[in-house]
ChimeraX commands (.cxc) that place a marker at each C-alpha (Angstrom):
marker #1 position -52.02,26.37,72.81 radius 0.5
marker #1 position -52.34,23.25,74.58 radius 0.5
marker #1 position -50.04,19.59,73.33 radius 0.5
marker #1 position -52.79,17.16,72.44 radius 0.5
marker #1 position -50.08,14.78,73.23 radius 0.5
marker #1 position -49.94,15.44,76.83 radius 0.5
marker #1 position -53.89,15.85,77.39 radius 0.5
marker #1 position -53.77,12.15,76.10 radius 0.5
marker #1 position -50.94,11.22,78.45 radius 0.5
marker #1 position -53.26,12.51,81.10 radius 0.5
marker #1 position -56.50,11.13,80.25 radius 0.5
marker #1 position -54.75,7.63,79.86 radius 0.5
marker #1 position -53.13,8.14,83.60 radius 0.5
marker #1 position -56.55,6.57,85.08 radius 0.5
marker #1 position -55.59,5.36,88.56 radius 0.5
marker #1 position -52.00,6.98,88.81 radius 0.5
marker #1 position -53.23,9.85,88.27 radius 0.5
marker #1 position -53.42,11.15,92.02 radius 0.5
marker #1 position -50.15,9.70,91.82 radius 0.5
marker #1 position -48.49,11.98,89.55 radius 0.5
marker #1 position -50.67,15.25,90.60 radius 0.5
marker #1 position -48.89,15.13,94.06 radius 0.5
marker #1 position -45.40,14.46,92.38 radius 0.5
marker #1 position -46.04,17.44,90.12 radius 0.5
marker #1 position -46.74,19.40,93.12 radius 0.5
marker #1 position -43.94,18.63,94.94 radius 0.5
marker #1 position -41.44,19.22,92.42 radius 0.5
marker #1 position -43.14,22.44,92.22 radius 0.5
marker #1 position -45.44,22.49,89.07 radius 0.5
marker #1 position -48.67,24.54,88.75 radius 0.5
marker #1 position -50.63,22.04,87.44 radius 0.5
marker #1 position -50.32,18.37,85.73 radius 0.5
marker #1 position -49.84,19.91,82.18 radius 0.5
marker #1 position -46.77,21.94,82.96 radius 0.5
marker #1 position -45.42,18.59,84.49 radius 0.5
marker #1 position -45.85,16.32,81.58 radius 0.5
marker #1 position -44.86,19.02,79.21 radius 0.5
marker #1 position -41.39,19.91,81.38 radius 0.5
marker #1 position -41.44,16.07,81.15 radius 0.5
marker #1 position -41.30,15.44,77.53 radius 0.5
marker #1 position -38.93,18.70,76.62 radius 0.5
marker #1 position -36.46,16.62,79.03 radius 0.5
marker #1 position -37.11,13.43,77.31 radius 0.5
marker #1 position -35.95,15.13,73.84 radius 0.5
marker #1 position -33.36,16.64,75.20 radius 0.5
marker #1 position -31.91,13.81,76.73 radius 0.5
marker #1 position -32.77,11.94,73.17 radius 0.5
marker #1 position -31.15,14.64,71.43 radius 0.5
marker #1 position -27.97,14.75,73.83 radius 0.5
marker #1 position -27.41,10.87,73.18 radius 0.5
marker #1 position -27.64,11.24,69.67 radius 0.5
marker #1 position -25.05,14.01,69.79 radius 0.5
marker #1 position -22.97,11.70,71.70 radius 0.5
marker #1 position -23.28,8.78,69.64 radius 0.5
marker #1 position -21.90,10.84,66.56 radius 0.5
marker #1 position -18.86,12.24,68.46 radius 0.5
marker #1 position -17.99,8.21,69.17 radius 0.5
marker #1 position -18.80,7.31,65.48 radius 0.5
marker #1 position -16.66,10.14,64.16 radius 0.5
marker #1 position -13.85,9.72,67.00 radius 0.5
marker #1 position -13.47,5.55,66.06 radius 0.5
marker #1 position -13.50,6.20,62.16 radius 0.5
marker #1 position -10.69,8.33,62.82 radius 0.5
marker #1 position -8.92,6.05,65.13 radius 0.5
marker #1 position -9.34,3.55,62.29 radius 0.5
marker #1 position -7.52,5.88,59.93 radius 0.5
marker #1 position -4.62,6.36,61.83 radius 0.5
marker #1 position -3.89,2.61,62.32 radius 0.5
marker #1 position -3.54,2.57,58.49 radius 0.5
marker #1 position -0.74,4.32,59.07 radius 0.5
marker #1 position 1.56,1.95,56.59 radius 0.5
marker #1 position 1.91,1.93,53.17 radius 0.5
marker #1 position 1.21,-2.03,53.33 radius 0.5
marker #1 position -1.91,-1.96,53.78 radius 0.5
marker link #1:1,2 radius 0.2
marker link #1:2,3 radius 0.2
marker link #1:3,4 radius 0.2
marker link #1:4,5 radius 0.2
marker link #1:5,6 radius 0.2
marker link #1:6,7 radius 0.2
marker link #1:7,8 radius 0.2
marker link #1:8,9 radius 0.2
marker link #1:9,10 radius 0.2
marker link #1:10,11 radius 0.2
marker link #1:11,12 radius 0.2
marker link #1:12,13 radius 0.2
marker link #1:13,14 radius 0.2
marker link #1:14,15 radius 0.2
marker link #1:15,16 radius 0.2
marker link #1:16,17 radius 0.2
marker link #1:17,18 radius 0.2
marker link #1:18,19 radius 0.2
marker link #1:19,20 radius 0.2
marker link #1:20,21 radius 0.2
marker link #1:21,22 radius 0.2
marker link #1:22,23 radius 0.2
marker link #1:23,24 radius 0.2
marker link #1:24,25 radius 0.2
marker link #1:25,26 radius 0.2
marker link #1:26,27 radius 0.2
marker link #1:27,28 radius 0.2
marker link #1:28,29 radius 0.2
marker link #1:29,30 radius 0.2
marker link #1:30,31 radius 0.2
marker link #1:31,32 radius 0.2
marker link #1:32,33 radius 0.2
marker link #1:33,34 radius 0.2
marker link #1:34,35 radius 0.2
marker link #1:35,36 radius 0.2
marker link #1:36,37 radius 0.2
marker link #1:37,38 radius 0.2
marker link #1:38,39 radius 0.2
marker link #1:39,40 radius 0.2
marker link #1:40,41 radius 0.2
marker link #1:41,42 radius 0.2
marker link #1:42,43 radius 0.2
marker link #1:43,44 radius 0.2
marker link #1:44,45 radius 0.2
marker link #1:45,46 radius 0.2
marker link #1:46,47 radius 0.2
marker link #1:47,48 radius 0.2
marker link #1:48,49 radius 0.2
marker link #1:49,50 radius 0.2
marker link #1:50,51 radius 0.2
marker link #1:51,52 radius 0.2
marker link #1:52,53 radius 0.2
marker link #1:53,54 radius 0.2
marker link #1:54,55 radius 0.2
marker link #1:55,56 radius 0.2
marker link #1:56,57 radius 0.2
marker link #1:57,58 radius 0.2
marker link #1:58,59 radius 0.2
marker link #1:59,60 radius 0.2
marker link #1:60,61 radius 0.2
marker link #1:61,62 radius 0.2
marker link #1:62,63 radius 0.2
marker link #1:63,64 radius 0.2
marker link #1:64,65 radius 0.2
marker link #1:65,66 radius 0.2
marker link #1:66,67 radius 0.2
marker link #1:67,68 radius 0.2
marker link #1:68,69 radius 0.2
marker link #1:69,70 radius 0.2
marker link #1:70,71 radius 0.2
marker link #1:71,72 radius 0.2
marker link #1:72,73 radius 0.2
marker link #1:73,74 radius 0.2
view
């Protein structure tokens, strides 16, 4: 079942697309679908990685922020 996503990614390519057939190649891909699709997983994965990351800092600072309320003053 083919991503109509990355058909359009590749019909929109127009004059890089010799470009990117002989990168796919060299990094070893069968053909210029299996590239952009590899491609994309990465890009989500990266996406969800950051996300991931940017929680752990939220969660790690609001806790910071309770300890420093440490005194019954405040």
């Amino acid at each position: 079942m083919q991503n109509q996503e990355i058909i359009k990614i590749i019909e929109n390519l127009k004059g890089r697309r010799g470009y990117e057939e002989k990168k796919a190649t060299k990094l070893g891909f069968a053909s210029l679908y299996t590239y952009f699709e590899d491609k994309i997983l990465k890009e989500k994965q990266a996406l969800e990685k950051q996300k991931k990351e940017l929680e752990e800092i939220k969660s790690d600072t609001s806790s910071i922020k309770k300890e420093k309320k440490s005194c019954g003053c405040c």
